[in-house]
mmCIF file of the N, C-alpha and C atoms, coordinates in Angstrom:
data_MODEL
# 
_entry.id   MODEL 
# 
loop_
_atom_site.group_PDB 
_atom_site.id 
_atom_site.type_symbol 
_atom_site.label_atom_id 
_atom_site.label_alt_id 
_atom_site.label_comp_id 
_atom_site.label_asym_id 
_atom_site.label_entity_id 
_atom_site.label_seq_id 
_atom_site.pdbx_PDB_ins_code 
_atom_site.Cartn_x 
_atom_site.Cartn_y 
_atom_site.Cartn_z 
_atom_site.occupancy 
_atom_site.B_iso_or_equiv 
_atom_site.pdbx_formal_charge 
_atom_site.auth_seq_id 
_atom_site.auth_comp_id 
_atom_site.auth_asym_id 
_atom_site.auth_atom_id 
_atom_site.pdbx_PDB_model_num 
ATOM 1   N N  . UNK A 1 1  ? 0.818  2.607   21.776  1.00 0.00 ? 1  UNK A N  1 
ATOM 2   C CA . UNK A 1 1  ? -0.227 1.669   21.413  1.00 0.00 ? 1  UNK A CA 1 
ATOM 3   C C  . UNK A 1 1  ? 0.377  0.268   21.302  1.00 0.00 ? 1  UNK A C  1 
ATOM 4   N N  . UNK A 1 2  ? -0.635 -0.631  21.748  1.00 0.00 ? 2  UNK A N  1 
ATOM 5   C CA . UNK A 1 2  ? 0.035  -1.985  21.994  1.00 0.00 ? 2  UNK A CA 1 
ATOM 6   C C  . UNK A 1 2  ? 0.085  -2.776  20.651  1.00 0.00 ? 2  UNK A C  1 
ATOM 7   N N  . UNK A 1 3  ? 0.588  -3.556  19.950  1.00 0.00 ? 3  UNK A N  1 
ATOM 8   C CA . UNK A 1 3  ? 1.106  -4.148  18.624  1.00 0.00 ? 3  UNK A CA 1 
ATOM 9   C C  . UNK A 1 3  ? -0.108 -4.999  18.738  1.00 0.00 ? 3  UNK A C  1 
ATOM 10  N N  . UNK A 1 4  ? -0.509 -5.304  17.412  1.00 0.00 ? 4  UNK A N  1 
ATOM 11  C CA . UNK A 1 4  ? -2.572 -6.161  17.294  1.00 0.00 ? 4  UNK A CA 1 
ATOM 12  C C  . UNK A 1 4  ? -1.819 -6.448  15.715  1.00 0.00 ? 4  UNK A C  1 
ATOM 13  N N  . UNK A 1 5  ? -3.193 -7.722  15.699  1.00 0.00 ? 5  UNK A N  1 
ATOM 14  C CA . UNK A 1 5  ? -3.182 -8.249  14.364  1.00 0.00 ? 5  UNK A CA 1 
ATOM 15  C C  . UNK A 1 5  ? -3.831 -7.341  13.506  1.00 0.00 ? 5  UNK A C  1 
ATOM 16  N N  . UNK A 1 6  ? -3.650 -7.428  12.614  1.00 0.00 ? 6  UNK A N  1 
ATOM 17  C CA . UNK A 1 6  ? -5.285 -6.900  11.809  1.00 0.00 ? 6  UNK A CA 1 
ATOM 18  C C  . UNK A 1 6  ? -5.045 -8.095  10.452  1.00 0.00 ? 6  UNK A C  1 
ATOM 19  N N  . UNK A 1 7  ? -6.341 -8.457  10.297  1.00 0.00 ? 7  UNK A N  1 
ATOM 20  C CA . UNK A 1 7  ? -6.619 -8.708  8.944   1.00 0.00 ? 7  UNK A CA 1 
ATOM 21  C C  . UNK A 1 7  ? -7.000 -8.024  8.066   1.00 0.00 ? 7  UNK A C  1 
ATOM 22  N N  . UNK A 1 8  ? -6.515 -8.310  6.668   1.00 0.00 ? 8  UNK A N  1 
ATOM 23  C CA . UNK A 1 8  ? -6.690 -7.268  5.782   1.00 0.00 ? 8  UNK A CA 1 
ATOM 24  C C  . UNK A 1 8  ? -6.769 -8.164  4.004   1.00 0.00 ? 8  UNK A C  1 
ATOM 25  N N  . UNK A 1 9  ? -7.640 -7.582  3.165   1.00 0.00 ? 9  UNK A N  1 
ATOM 26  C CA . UNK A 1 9  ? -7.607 -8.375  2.018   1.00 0.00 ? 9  UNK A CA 1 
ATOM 27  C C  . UNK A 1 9  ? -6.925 -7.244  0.676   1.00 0.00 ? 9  UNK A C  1 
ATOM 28  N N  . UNK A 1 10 ? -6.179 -7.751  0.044   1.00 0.00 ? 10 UNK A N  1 
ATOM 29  C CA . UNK A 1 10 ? -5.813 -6.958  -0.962  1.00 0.00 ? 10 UNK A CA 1 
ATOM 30  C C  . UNK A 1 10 ? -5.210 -7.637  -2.152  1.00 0.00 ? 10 UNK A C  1 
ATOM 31  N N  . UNK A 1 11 ? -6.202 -7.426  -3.476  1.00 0.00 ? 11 UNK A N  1 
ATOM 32  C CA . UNK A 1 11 ? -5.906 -8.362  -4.404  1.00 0.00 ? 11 UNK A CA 1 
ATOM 33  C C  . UNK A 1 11 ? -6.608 -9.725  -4.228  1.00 0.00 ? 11 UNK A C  1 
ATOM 34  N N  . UNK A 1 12 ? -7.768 -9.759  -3.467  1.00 0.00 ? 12 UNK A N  1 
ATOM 35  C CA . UNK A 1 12 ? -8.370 -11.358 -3.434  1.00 0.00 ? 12 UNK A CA 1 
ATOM 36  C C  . UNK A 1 12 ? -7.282 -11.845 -2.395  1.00 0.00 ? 12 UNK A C  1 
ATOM 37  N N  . UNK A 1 13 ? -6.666 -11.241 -1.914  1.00 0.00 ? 13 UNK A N  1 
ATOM 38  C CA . UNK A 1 13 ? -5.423 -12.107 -0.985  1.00 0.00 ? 13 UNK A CA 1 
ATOM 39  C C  . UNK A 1 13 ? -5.488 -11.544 0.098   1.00 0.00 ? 13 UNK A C  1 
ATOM 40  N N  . UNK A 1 14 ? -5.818 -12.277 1.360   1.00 0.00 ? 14 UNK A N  1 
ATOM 41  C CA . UNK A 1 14 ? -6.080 -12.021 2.796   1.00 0.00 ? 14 UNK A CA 1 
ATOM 42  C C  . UNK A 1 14 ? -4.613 -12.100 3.420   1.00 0.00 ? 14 UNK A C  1 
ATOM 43  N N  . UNK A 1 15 ? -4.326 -10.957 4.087   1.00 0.00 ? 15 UNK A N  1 
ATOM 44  C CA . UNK A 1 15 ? -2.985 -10.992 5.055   1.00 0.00 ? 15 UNK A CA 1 
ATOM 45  C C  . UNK A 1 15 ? -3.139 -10.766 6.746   1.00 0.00 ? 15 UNK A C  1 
ATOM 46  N N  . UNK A 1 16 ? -2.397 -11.181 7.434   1.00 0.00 ? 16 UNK A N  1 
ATOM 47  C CA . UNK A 1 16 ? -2.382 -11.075 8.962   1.00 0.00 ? 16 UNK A CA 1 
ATOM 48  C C  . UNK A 1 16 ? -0.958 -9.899  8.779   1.00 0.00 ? 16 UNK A C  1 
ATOM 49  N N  . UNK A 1 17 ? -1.511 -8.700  9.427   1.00 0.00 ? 17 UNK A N  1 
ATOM 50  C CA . UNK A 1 17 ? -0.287 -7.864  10.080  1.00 0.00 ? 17 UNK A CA 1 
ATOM 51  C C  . UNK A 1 17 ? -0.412 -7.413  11.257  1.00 0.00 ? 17 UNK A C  1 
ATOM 52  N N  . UNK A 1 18 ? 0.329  -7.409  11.465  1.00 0.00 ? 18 UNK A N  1 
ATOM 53  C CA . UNK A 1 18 ? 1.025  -7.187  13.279  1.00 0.00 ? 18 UNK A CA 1 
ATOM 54  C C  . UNK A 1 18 ? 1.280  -5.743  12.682  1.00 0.00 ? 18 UNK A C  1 
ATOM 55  N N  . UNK A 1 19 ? 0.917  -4.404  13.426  1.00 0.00 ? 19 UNK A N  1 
ATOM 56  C CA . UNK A 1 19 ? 1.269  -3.478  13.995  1.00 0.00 ? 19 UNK A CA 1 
ATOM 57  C C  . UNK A 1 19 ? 0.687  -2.555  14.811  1.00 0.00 ? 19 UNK A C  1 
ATOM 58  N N  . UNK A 1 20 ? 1.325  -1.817  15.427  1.00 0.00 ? 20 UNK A N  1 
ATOM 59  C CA . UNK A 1 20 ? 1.252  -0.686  16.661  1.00 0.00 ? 20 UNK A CA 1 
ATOM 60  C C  . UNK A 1 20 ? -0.297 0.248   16.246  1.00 0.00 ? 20 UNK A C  1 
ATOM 61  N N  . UNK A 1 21 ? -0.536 0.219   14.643  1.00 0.00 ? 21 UNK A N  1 
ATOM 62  C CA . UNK A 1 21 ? -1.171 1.065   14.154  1.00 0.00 ? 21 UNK A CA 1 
ATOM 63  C C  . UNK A 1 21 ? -2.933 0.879   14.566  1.00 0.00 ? 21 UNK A C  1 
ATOM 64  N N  . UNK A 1 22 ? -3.779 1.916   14.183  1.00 0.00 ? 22 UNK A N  1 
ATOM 65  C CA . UNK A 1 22 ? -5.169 1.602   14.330  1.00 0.00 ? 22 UNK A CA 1 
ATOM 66  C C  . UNK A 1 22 ? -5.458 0.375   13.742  1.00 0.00 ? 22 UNK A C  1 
ATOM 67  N N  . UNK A 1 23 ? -6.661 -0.053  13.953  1.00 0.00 ? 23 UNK A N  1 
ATOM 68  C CA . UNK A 1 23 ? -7.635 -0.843  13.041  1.00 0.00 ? 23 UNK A CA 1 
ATOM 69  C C  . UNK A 1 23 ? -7.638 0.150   11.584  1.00 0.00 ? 23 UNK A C  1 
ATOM 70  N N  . UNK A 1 24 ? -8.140 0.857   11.788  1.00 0.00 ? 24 UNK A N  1 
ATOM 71  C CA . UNK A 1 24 ? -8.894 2.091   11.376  1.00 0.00 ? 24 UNK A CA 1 
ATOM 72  C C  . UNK A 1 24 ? -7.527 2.652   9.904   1.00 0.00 ? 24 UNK A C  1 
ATOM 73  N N  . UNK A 1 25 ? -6.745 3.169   10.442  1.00 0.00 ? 25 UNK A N  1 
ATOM 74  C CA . UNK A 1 25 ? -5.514 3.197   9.412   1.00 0.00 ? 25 UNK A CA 1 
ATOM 75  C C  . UNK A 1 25 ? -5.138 2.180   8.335   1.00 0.00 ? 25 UNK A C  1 
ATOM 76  N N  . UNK A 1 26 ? -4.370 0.949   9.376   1.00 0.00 ? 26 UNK A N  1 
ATOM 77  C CA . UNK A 1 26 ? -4.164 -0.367  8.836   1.00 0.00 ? 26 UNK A CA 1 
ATOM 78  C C  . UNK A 1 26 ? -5.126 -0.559  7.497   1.00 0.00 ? 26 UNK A C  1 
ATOM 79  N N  . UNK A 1 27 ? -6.426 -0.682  7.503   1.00 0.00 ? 27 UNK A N  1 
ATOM 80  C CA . UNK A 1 27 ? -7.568 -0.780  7.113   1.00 0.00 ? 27 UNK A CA 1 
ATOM 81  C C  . UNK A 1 27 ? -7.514 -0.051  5.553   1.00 0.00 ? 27 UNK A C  1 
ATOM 82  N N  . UNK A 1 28 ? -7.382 1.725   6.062   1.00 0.00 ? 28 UNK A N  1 
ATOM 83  C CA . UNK A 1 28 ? -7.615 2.542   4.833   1.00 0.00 ? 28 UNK A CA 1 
ATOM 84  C C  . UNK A 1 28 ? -6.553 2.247   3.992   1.00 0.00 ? 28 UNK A C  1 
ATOM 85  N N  . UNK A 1 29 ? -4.899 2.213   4.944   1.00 0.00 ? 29 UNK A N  1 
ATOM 86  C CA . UNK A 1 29 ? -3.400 1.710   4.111   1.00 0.00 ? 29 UNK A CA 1 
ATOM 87  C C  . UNK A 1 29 ? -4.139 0.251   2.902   1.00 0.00 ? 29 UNK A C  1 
ATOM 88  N N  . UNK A 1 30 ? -5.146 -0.406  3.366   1.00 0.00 ? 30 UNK A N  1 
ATOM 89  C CA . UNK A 1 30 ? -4.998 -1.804  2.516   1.00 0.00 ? 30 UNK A CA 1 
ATOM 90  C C  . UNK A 1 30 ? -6.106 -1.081  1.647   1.00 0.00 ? 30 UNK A C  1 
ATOM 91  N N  . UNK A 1 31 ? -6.943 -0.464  1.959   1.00 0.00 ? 31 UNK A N  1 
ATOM 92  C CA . UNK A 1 31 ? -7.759 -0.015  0.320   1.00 0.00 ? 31 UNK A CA 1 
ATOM 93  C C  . UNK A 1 31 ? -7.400 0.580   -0.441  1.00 0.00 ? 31 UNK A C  1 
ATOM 94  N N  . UNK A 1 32 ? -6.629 1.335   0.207   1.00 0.00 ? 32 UNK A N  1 
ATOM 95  C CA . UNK A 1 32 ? -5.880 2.126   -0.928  1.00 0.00 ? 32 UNK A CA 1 
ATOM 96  C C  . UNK A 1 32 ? -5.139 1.576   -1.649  1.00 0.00 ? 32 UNK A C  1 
ATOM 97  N N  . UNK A 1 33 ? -3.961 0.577   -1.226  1.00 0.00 ? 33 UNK A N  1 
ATOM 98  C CA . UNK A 1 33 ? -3.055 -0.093  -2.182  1.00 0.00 ? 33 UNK A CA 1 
ATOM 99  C C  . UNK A 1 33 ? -4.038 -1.073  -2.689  1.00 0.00 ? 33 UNK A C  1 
ATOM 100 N N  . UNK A 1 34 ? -5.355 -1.680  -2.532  1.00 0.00 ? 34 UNK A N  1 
ATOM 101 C CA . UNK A 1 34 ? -6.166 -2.682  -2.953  1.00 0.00 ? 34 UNK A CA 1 
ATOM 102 C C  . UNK A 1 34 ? -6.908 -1.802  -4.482  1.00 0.00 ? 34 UNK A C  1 
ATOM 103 N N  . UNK A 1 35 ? -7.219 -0.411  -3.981  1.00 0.00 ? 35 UNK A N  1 
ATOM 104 C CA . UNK A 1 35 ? -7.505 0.408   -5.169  1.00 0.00 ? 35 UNK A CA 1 
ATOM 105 C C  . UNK A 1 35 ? -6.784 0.300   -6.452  1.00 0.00 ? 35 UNK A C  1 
ATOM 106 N N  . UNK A 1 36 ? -5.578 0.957   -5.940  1.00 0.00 ? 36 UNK A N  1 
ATOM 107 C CA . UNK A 1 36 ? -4.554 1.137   -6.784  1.00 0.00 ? 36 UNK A CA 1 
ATOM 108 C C  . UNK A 1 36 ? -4.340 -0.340  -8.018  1.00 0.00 ? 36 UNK A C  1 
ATOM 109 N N  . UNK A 1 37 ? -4.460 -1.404  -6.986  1.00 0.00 ? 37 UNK A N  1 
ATOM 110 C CA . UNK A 1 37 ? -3.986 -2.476  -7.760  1.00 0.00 ? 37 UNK A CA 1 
ATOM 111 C C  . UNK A 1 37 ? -5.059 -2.867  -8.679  1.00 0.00 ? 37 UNK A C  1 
ATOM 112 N N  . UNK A 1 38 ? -6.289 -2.775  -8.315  1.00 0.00 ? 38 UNK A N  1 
ATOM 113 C CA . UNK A 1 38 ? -7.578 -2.998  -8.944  1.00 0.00 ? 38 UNK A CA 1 
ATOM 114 C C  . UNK A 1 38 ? -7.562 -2.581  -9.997  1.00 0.00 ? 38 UNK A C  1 
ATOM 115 N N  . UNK A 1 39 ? -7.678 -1.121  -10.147 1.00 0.00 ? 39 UNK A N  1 
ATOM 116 C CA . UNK A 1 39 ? -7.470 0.038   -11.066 1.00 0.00 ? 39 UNK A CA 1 
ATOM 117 C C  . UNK A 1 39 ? -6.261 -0.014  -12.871 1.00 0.00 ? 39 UNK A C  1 
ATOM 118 N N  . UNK A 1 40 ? -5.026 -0.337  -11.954 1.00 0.00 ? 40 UNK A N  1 
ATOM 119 C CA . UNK A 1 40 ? -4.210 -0.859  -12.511 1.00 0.00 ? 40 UNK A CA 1 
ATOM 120 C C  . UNK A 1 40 ? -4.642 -2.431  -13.758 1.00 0.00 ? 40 UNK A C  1 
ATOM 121 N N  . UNK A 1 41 ? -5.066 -3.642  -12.624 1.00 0.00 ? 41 UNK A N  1 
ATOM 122 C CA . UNK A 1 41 ? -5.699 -4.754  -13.582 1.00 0.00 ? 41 UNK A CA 1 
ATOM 123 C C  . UNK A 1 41 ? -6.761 -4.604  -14.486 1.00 0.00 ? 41 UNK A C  1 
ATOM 124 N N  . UNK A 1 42 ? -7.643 -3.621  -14.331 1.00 0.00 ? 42 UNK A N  1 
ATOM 125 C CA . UNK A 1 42 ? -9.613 -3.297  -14.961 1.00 0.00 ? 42 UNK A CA 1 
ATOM 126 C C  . UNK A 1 42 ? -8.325 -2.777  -15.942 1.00 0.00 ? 42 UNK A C  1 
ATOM 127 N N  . UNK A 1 43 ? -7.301 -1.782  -15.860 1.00 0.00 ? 43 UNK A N  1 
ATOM 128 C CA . UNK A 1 43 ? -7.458 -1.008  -17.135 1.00 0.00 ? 43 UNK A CA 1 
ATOM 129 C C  . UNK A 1 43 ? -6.076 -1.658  -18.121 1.00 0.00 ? 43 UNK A C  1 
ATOM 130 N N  . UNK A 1 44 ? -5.462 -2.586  -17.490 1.00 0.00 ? 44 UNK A N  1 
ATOM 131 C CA . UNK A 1 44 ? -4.074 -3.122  -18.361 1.00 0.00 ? 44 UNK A CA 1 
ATOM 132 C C  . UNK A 1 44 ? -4.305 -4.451  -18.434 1.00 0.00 ? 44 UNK A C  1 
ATOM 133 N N  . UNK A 1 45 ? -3.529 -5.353  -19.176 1.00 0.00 ? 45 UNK A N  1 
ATOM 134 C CA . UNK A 1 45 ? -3.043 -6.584  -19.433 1.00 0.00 ? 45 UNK A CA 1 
ATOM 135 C C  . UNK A 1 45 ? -1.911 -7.076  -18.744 1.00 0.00 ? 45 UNK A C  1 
ATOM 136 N N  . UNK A 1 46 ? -2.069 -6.943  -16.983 1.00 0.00 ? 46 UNK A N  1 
ATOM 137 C CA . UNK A 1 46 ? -0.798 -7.581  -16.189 1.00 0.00 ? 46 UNK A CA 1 
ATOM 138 C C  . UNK A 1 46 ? -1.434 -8.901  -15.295 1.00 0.00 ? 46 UNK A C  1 
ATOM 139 N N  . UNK A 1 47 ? -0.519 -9.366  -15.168 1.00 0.00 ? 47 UNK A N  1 
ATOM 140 C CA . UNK A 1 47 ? -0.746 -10.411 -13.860 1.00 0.00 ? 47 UNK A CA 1 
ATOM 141 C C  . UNK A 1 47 ? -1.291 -9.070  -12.186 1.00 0.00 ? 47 UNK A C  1 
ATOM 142 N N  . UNK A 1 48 ? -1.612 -10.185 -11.474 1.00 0.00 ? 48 UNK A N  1 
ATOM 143 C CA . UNK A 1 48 ? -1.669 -9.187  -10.004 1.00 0.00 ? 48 UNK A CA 1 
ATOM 144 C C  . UNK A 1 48 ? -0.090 -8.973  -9.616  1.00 0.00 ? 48 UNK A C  1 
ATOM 145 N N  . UNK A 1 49 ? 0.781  -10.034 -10.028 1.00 0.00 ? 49 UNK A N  1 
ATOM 146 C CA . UNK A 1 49 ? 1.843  -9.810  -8.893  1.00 0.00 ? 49 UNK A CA 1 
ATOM 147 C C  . UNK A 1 49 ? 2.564  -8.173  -10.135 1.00 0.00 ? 49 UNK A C  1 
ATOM 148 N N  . UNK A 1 50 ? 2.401  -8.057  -11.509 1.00 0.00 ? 50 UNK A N  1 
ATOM 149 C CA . UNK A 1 50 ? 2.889  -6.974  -12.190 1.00 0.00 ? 50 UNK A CA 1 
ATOM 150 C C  . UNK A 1 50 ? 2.590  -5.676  -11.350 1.00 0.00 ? 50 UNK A C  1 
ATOM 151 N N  . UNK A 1 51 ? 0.913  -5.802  -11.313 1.00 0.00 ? 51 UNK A N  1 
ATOM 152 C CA . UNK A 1 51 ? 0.202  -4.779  -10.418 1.00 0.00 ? 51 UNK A CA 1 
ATOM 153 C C  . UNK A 1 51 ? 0.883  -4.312  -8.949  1.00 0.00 ? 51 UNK A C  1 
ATOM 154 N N  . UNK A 1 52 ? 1.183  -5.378  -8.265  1.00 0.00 ? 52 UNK A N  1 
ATOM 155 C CA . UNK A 1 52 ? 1.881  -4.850  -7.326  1.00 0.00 ? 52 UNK A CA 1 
ATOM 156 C C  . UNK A 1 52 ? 2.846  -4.037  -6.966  1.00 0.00 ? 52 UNK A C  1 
ATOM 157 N N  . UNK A 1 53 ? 3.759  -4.375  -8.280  1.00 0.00 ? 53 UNK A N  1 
ATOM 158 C CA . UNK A 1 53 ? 5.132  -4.499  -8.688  1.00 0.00 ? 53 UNK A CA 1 
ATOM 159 C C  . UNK A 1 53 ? 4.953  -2.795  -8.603  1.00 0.00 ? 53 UNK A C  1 
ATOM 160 N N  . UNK A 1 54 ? 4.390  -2.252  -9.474  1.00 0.00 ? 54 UNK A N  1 
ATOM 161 C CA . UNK A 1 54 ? 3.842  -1.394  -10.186 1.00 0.00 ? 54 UNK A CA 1 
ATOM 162 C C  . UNK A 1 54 ? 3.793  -0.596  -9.182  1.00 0.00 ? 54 UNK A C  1 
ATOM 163 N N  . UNK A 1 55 ? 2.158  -0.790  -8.197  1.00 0.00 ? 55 UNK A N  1 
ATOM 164 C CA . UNK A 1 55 ? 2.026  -0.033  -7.227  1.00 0.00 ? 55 UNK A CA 1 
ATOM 165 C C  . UNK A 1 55 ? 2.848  -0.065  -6.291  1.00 0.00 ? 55 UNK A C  1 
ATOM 166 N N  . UNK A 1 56 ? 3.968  -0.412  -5.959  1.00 0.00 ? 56 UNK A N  1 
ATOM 167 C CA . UNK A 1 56 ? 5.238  -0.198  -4.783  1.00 0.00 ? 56 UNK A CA 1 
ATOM 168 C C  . UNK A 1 56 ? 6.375  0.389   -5.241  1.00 0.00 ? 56 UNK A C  1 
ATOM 169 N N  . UNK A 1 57 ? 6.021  0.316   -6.815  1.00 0.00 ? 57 UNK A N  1 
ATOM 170 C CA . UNK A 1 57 ? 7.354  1.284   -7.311  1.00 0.00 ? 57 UNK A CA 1 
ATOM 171 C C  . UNK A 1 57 ? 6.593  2.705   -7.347  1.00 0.00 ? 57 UNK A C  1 
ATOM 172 N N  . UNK A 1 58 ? 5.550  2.733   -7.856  1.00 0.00 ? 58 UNK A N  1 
ATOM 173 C CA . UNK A 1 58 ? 4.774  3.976   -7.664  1.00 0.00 ? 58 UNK A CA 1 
ATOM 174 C C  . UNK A 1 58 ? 4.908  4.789   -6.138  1.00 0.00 ? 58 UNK A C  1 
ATOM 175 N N  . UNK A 1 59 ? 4.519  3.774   -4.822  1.00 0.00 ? 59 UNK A N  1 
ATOM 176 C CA . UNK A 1 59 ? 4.787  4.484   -3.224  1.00 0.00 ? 59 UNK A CA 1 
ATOM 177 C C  . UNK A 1 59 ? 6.269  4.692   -2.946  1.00 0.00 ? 59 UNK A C  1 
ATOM 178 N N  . UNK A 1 60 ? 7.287  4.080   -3.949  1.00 0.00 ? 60 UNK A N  1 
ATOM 179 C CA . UNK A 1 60 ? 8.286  4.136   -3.513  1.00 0.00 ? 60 UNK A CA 1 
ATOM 180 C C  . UNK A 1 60 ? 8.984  5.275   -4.176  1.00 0.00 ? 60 UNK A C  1 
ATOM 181 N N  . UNK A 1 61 ? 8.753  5.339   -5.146  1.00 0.00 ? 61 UNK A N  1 
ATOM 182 C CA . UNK A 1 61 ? 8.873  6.771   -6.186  1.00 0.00 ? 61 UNK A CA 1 
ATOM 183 C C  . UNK A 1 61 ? 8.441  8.082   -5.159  1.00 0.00 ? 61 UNK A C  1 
ATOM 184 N N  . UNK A 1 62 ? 7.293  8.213   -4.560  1.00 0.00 ? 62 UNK A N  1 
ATOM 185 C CA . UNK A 1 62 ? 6.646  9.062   -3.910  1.00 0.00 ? 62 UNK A CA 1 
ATOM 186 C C  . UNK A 1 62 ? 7.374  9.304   -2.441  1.00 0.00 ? 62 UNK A C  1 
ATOM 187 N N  . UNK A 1 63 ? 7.714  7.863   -2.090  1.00 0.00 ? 63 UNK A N  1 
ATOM 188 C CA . UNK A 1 63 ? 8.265  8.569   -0.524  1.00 0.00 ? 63 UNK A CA 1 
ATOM 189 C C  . UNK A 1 63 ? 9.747  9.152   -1.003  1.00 0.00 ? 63 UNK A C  1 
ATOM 190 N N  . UNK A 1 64 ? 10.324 8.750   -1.918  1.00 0.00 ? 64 UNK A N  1 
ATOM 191 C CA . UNK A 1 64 ? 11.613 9.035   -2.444  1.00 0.00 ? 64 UNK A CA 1 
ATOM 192 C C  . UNK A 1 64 ? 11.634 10.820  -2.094  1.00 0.00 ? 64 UNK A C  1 
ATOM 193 N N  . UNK A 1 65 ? 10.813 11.000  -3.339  1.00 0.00 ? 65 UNK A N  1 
ATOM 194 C CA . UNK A 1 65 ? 10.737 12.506  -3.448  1.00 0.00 ? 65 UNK A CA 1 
ATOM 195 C C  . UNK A 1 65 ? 9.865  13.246  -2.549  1.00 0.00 ? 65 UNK A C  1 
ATOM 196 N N  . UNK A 1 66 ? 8.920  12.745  -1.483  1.00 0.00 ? 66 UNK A N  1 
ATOM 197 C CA . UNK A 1 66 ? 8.722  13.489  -0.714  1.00 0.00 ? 66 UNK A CA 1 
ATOM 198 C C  . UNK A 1 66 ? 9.611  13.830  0.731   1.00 0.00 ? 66 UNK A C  1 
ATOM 199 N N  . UNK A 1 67 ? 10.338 13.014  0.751   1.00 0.00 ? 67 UNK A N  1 
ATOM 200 C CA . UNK A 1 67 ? 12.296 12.923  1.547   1.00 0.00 ? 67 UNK A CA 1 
ATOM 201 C C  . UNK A 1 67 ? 12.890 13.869  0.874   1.00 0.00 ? 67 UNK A C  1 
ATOM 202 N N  . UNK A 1 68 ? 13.249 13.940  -0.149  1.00 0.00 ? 68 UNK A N  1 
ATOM 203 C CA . UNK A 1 68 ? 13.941 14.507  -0.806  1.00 0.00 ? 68 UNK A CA 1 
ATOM 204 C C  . UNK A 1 68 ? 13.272 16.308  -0.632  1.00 0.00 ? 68 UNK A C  1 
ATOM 205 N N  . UNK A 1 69 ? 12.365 16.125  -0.910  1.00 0.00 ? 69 UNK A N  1 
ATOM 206 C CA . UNK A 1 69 ? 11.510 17.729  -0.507  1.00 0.00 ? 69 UNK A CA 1 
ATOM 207 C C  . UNK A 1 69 ? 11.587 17.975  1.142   1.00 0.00 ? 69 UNK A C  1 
ATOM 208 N N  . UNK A 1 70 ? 11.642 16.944  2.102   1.00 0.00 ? 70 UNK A N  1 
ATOM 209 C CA . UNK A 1 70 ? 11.527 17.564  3.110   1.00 0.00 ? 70 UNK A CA 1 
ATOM 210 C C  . UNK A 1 70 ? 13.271 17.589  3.743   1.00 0.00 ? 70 UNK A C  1 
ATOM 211 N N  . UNK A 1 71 ? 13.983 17.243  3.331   1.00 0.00 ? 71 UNK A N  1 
ATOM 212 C CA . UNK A 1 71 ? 15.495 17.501  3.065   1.00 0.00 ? 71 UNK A CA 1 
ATOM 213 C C  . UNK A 1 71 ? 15.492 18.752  2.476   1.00 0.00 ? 71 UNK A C  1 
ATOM 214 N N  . UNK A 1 72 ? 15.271 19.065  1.440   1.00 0.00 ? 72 UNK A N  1 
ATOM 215 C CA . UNK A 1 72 ? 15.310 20.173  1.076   1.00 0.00 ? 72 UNK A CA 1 
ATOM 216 C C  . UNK A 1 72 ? 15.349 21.533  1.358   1.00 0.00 ? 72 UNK A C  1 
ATOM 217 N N  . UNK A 1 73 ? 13.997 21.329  2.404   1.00 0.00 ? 73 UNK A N  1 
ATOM 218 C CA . UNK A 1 73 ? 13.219 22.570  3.151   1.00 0.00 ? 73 UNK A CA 1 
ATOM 219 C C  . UNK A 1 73 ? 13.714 22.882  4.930   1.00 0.00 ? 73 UNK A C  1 
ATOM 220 N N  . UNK A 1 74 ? 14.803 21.485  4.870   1.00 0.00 ? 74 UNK A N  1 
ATOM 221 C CA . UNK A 1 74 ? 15.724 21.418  6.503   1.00 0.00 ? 74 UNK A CA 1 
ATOM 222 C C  . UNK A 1 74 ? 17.109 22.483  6.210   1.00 0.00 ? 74 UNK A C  1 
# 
């Protein structure tokens, strides 16, 4: 698949990304982390950039150990 922009908003903040990926993906990848961060601000006392902070240590926690499980099972 050929590399495309997509626009995408997350956090009130509009981004241009370049990748190989769908519209369609690209898209769900930004609601979901747009969820997450939302979710995070309605229910705590952080800035957005805390929220972020937050939600990338959270995906990063997750791909950690889902590596780690599929290491495991090799």
């Amino acid at each position: 698949m050929e590399k495309t922009t997509h626009k995408i908003k997350i956090a009130n903040a509009a981004f241009s990304i370049v990748s190989n990926d769908s519209p369609e993906y690209v898209s769900a990848l930004a609601r979901e982390v747009d969820l997450k961060i939302d979710a995070l601000l309605k229910n705590n006392n952080m800035s957005t950039t805390q929220a972020a902070i937050i939600t990338a240590l959270d995906y990063a926690d997750s791909l950690k150990k889902n590596d780690s499980s599929t290491n495991s099972l090799k």
